[in-house]
KOLPANU-797035 format. One line per 2 residues: their letters; for each residue y, x, z of N, C-alpha, C. Coordinates in nm, 4 decimals. Layout:
a> Y/X/Z/Y/X/Z/Y/X/Z; ...
This chain:
xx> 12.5714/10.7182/17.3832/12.5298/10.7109/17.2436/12.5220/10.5654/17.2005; 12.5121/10.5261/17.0677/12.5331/10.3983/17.0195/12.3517/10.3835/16.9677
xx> 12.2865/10.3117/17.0363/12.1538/10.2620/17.0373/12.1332/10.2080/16.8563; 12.0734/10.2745/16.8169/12.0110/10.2741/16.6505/11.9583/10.1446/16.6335
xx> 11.8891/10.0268/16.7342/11.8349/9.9177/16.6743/11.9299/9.8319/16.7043; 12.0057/9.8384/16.8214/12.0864/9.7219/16.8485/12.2623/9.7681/16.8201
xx> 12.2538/9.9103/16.7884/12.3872/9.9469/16.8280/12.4953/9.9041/16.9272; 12.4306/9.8758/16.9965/12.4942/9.8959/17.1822/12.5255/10.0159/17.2272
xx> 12.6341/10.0738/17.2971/12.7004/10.1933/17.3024/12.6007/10.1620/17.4516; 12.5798/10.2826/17.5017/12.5442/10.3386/17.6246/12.5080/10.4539/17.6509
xx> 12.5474/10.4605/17.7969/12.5353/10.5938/17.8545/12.3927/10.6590/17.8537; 12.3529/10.7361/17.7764/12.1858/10.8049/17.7970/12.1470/10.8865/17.9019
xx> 11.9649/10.8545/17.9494/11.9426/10.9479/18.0352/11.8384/10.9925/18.0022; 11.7873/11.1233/17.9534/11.6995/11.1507/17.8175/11.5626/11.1968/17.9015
xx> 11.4760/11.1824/17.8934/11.3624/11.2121/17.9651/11.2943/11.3251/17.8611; 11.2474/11.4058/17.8964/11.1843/11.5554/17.8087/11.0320/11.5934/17.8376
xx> 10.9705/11.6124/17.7582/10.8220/11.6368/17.7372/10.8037/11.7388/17.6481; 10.7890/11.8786/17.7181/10.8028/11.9786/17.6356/10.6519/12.0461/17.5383
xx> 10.6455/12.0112/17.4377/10.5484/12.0094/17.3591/10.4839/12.1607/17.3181; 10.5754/12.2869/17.3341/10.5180/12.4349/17.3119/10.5866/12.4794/17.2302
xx> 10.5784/12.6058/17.1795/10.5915/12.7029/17.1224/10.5729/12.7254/17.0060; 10.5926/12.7147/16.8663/10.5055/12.7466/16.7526/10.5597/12.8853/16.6956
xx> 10.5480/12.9407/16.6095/10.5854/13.0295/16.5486/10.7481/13.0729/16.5396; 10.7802/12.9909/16.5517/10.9520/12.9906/16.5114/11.0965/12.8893/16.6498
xx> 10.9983/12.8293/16.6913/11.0738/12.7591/16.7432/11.0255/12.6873/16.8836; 11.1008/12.6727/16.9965/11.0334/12.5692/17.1137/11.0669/12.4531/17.0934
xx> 10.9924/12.3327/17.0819/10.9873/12.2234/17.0756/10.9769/12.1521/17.1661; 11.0803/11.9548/17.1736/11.0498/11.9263/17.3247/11.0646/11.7985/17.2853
xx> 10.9755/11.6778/17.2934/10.9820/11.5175/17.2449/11.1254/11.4676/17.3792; 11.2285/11.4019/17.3297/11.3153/11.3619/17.4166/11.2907/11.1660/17.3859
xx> 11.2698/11.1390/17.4838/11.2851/10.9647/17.5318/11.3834/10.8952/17.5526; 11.4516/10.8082/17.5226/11.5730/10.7386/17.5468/11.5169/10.5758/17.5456
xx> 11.5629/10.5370/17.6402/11.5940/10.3576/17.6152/11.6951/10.3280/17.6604; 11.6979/10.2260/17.5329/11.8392/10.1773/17.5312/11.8574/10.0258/17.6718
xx> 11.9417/10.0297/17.7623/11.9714/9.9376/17.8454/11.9595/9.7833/17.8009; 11.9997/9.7789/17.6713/12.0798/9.6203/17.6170/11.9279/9.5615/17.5748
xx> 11.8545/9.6564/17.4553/11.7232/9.6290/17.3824/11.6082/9.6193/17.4700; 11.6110/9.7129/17.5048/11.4178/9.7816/17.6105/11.3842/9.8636/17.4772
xx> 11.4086/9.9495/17.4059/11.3542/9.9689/17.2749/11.3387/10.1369/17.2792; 11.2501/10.1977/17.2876/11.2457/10.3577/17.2652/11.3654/10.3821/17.1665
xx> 11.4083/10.5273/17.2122/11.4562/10.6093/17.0913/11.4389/10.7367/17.1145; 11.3279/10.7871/17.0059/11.2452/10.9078/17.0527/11.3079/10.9958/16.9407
xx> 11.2775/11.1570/16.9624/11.3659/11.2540/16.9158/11.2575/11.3873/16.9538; 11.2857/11.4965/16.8622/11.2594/11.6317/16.8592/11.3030/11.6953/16.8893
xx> 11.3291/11.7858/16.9750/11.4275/11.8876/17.0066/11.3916/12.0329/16.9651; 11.4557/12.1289/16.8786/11.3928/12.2413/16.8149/11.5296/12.3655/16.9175
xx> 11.4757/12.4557/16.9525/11.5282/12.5439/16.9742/11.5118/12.6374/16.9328; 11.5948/12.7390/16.8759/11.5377/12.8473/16.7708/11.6923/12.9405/16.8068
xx> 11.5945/13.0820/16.7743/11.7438/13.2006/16.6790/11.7674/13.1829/16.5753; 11.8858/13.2061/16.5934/11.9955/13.1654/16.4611/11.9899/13.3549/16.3848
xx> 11.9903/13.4368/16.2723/12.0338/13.5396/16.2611/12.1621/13.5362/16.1852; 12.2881/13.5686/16.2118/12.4127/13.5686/16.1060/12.4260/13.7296/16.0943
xx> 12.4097/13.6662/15.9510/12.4207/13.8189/15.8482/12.5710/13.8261/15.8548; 12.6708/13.8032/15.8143/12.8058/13.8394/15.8880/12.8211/13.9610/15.9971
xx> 12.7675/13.8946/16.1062/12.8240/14.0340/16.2561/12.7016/14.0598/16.2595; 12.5458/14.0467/16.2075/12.4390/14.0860/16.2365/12.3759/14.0173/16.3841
xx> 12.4212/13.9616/16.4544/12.4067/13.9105/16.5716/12.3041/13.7898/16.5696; 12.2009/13.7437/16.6669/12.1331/13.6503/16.6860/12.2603/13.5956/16.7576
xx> 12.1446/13.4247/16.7293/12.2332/13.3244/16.8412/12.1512/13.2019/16.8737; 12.1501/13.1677/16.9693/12.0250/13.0598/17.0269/12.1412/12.9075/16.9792
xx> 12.0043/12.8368/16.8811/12.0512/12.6958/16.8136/11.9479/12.6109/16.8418; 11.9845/12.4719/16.8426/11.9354/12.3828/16.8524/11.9428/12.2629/16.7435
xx> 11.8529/12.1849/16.7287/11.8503/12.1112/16.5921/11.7641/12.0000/16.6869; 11.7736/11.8656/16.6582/11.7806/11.6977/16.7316/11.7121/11.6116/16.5869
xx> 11.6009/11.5851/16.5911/11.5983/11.5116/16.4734/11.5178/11.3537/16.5324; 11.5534/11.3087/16.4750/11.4857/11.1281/16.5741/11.3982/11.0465/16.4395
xx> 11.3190/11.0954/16.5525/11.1685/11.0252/16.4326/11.1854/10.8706/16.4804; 11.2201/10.8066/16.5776/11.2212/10.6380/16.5638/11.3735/10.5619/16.6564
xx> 11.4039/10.4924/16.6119/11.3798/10.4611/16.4586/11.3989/10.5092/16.3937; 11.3599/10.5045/16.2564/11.4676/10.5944/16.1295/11.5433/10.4912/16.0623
xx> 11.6658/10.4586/16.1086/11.7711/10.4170/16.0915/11.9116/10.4640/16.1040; 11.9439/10.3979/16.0180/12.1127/10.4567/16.0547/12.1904/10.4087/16.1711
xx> 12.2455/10.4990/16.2602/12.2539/10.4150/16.3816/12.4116/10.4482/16.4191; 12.4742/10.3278/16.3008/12.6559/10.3276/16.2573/12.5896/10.2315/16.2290
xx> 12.7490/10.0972/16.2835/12.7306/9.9553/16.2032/12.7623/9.9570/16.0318; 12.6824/9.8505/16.0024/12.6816/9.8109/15.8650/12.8607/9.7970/15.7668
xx> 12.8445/9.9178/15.6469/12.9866/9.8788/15.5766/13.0132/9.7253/15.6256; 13.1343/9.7097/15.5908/13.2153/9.6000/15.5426/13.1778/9.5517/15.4121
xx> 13.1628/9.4461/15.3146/13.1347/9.4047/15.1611/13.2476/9.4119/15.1324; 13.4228/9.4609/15.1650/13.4969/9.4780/15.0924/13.5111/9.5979/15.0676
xx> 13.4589/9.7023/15.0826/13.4340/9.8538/15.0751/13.3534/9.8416/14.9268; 13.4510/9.9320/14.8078/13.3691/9.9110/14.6515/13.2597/10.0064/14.7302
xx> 13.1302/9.9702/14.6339/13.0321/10.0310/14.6390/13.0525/10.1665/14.5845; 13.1236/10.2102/14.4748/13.1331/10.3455/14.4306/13.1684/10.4579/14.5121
xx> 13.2874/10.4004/14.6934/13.2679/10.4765/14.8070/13.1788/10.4698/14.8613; 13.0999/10.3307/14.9151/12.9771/10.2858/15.0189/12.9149/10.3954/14.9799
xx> 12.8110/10.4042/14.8704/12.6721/10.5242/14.8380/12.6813/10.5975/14.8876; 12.7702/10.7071/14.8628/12.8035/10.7976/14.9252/12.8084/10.7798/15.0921
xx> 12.8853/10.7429/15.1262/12.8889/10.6852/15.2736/12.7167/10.7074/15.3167; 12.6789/10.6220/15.2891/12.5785/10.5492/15.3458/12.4355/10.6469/15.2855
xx> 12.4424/10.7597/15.2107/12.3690/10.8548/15.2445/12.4242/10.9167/15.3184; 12.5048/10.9765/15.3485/12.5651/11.0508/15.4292/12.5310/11.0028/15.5703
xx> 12.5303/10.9408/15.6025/12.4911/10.8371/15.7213/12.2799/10.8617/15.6775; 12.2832/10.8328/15.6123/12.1051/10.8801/15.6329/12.0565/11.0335/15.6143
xx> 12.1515/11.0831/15.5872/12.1037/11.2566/15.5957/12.1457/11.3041/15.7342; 12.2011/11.2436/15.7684/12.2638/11.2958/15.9103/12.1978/11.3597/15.9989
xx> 12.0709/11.2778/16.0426/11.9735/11.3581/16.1771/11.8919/11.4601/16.1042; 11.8852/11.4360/15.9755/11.7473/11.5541/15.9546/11.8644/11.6550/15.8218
xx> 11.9849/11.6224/15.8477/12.0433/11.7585/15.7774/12.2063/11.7408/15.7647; 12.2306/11.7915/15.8899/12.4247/11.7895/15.8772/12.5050/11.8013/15.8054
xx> 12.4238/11.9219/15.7415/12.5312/12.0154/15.6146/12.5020/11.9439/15.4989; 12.3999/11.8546/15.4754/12.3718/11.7726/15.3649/12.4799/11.6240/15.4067
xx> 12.5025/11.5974/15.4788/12.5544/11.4570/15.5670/12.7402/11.5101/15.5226; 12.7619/11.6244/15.5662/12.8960/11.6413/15.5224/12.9085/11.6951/15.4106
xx> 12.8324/11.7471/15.3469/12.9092/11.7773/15.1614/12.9493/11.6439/15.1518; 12.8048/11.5376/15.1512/12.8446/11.4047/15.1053/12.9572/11.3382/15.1505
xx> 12.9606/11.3162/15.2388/13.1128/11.2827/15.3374/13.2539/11.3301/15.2464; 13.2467/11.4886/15.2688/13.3701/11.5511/15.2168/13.3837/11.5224/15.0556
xx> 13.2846/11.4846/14.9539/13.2882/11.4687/14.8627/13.3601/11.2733/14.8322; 13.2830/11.1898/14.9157/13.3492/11.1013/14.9332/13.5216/11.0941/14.9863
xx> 13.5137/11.1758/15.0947/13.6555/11.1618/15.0916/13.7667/11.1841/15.0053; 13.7094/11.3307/14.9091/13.7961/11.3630/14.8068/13.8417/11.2715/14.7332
xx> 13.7291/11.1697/14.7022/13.6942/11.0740/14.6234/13.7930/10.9388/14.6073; 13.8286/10.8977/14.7209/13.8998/10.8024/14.8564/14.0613/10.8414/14.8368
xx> 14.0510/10.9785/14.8482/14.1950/11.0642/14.8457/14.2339/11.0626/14.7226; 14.1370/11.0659/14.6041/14.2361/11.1051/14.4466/14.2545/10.9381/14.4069
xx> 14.1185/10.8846/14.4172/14.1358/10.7179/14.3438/14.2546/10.6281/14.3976; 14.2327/10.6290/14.5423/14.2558/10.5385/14.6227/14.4320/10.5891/14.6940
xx> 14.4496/10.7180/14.7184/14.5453/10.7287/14.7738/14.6429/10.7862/14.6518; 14.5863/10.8935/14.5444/14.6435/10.9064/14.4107/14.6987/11.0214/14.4148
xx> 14.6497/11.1034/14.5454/14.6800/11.2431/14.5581/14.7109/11.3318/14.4338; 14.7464/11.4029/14.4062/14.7681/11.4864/14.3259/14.6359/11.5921/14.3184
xx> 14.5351/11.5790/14.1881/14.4053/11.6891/14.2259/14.4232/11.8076/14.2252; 14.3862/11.8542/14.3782/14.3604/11.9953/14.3293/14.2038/12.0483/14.4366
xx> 14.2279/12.0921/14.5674/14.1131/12.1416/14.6643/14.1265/12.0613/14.7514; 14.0486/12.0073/14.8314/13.9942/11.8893/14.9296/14.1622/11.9366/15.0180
xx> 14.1464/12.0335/15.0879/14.2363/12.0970/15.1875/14.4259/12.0572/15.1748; 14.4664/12.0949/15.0348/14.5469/12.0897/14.9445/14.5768/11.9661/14.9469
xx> 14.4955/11.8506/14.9256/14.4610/11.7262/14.9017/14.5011/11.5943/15.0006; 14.4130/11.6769/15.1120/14.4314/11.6541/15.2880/14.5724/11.6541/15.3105
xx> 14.6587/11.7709/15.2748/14.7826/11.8093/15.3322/14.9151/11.7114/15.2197; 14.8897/11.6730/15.1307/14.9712/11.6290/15.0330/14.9738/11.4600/15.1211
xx> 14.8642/11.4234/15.1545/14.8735/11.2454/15.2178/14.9395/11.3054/15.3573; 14.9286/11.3749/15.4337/14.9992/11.3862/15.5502/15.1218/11.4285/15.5406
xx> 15.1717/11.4725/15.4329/15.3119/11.5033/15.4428/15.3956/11.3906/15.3509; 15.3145/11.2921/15.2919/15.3410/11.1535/15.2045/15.3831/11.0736/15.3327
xx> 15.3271/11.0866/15.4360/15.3114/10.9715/15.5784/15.2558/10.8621/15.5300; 15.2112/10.8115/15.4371/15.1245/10.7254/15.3597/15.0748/10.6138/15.4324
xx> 15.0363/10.6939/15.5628/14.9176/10.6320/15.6096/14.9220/10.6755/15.7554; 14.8789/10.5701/15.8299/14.9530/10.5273/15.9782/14.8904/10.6780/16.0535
xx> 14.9927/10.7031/16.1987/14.9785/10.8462/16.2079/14.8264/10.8428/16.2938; 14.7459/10.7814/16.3516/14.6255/10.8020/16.4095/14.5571/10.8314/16.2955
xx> 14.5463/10.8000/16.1623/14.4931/10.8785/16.0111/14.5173/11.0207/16.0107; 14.6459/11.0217/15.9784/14.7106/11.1645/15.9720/14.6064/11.2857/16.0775
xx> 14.6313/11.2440/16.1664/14.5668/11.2536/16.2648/14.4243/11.3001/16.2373; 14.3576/11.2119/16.2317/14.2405/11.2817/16.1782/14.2032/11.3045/16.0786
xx> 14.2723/11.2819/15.9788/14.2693/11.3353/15.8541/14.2833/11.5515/15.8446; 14.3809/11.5556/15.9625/14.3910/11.6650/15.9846/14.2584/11.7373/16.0471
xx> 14.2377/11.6883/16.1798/14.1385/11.7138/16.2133/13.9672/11.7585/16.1293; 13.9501/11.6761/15.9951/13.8891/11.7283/15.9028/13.8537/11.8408/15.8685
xx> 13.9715/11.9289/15.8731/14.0513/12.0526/15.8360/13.9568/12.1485/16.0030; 14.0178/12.1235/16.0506/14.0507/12.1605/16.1973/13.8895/12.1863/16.2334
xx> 13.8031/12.1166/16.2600/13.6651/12.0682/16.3020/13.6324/12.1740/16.2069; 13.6502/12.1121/16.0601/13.5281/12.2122/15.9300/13.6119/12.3461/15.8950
xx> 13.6908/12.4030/16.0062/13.7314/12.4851/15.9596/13.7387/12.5711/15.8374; 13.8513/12.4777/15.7623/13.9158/12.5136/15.6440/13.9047/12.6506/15.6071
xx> 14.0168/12.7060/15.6556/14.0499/12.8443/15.6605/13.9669/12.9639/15.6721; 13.8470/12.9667/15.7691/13.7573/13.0512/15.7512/13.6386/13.0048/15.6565
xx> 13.5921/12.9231/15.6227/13.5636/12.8422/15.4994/13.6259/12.7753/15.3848; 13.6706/12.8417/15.3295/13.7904/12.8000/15.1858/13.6348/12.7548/15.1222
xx> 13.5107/12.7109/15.0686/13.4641/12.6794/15.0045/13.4435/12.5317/15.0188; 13.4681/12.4865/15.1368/13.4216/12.4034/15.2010/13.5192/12.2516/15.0886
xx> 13.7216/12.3388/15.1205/13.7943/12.2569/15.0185/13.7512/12.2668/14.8512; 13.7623/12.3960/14.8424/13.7370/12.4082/14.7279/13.5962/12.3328/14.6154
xx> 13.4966/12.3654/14.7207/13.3558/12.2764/14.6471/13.3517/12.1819/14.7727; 13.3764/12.0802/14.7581/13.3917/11.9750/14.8444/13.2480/11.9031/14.9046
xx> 13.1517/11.9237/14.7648/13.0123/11.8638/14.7172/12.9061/11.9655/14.7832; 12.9641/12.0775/14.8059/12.8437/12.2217/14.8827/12.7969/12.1968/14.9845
xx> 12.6819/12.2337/14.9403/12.6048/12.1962/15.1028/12.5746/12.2922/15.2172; 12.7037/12.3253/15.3242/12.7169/12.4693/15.3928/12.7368/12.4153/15.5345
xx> 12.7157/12.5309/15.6094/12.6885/12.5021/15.7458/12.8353/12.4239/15.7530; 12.7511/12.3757/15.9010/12.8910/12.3298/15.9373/12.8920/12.3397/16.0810
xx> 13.0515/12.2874/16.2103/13.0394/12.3024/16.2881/12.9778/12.2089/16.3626; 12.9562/12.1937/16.5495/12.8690/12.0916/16.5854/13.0048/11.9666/16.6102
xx> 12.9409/11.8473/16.5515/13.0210/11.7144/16.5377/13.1059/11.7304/16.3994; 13.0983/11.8410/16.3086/13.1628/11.8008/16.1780/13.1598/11.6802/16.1446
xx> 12.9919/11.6862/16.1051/12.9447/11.5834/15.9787/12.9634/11.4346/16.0348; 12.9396/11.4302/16.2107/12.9813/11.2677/16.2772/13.1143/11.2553/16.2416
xx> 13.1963/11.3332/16.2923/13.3627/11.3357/16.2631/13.4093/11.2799/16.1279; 13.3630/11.3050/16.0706/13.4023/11.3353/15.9085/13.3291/11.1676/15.8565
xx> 13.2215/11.1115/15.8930/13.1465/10.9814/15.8957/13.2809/10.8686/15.9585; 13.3297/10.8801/16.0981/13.4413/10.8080/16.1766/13.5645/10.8543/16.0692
xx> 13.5773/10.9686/16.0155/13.7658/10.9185/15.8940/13.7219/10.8934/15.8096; 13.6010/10.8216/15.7312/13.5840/10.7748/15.6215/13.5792/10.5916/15.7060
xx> 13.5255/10.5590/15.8478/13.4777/10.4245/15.8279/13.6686/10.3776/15.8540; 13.7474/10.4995/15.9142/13.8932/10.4320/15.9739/13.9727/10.4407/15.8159
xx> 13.9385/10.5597/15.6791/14.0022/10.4939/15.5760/13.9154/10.3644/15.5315; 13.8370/10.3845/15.5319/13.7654/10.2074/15.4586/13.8193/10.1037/15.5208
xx> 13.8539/10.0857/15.6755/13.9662/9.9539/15.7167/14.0758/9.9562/15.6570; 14.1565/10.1132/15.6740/14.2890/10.0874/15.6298/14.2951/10.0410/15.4591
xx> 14.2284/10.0971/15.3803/14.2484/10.0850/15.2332/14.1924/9.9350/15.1805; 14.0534/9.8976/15.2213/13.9792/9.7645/15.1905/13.9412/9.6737/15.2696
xx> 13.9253/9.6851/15.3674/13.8735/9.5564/15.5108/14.0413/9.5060/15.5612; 14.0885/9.5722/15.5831/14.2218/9.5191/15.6699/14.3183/9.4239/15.5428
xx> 14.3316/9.4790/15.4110/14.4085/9.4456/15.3066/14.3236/9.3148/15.2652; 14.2217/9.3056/15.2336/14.1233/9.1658/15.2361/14.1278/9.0670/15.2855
xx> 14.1010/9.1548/15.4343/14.1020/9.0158/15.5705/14.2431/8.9383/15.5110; 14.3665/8.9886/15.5188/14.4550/8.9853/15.5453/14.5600/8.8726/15.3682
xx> 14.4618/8.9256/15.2823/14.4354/8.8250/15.1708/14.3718/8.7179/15.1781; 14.2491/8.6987/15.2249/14.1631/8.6191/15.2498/14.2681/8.4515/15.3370
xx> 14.3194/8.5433/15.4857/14.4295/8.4830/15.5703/14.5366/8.3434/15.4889; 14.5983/8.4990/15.4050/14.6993/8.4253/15.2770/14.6423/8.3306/15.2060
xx> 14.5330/8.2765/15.1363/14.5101/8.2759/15.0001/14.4731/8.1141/15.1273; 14.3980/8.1267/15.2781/14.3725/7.9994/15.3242/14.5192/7.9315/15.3424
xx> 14.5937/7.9940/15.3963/14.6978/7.9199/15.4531/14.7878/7.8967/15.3552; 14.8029/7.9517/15.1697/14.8496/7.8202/15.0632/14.7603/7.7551/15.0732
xx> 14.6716/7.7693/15.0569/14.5391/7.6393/15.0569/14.6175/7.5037/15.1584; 14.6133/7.5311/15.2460/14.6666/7.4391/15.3309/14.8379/7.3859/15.3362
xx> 14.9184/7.4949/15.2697/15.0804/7.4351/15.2040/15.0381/7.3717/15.0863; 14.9403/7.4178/14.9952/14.9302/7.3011/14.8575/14.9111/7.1621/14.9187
xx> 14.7926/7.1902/15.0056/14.7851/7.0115/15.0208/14.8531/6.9684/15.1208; 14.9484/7.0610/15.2090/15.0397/6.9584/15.2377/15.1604/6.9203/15.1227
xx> 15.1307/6.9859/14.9925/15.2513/6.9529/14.9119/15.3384/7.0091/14.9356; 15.3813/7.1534/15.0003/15.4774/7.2394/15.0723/15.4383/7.3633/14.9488
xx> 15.5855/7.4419/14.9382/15.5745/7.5721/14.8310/15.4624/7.6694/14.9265; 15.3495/7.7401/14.7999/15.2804/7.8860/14.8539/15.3914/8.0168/14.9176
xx> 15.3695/8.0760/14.9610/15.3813/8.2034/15.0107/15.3546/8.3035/14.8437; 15.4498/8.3498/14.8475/15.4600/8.4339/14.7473/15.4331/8.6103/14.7937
């Protein structure tokens, strides 16, 4: 896991303190320290029945919510990312531990977002949308790639609402809403951080043909 205060990736070894029983659910405080920091990262563990009205069937679920820190624990946007994507983003990134299906409307709504402005898709349903940039090749194939995967993970197809209301806030599967967080931070390089840097590069090195008195780079 990627450590919330320092964001240092490391391997976890979760220590458990099982707190009881309440009405609805078994509860269990989980412990983590991070190797790099010395810094707790403490967590709830809820175990509960699920009932799906669908097949009528119970199903044993689990829900992780991390009372410290309460931080977002993904590195900080880029400042060349417009803010009118960031917001979005970056709730999405704070709804995350205490509500998935809230973490990916936002997500999927951003992406739509990303996809009509930015890539110029043709509007119609998130899904629709998805499939029009992958068959454009637009955009380098490790995108494609998970751009598809989007699809794949939030299963489209047995959820048509999911394209269709992009903004709904509906279950989702386990690792949607992270998934869906990682193809928004890999379009924000490709569309605004990489095209920047890469201006930024240009704009020094006429700097340095003007005063040698040598023609800019056009």
């Amino acid at each position: 896991m990627k450590c919330p205060h320092c964001l240092v990736q490391f391997h976890d070894e979760v220590k458990r303190t099982e707190l009881g029983v309440d009405s609805t659910s078994h509860w269990t405080l989980n412990r983590r320290v991070c190797p790099n920091c010395g810094k707790f990262i403490l967590s709830l563990l809820e175990r509960y029945d699920r009932y799906n009205v669908g097949d009528g069937n119970r199903y044993h679920s689990t829900r992780e919510f991390y009372c410290y820190p309460r931080v977002v624990s993904r590195s900080p946007l880029s400042p060349d990312v417009p803010e009118q994507f960031a917001s979005d983003y970056r709730e999405a990134c704070l709804t995350l531990d205490d509500s998935p299906k809230a973490s990916a409307a936002l997500s999927r709504r951003c992406l739509q977002h990303i996809l009509r402005e930015v890539a110029k898709v043709k509007h119609g349903n998130l899904a629709d949308e998805i499939q029009s940039i992958i068959d454009s090749r637009a955009v380098p194939t490790h995108l494609i790639e998970s751009l598809d995967a989007v699809r794949n993970i939030g299963n489209f197809a047995a959820h048509p609402i999911k394209s269709k209301s992009s903004g709904e806030v509906l279950d989702v599967e386990p690792g949607e809403a992270e998934w869906n967080l990682d193809v928004l931070e890999s379009l924000f390089d490709f569309y605004f951080v990489q095209p920047a840097e890469i201006q930024r590069k240009r704009d020094a090195l006429n700097a340095k043909l003007k005063e040698a008195g040598k023609p800019e780079l056009k």
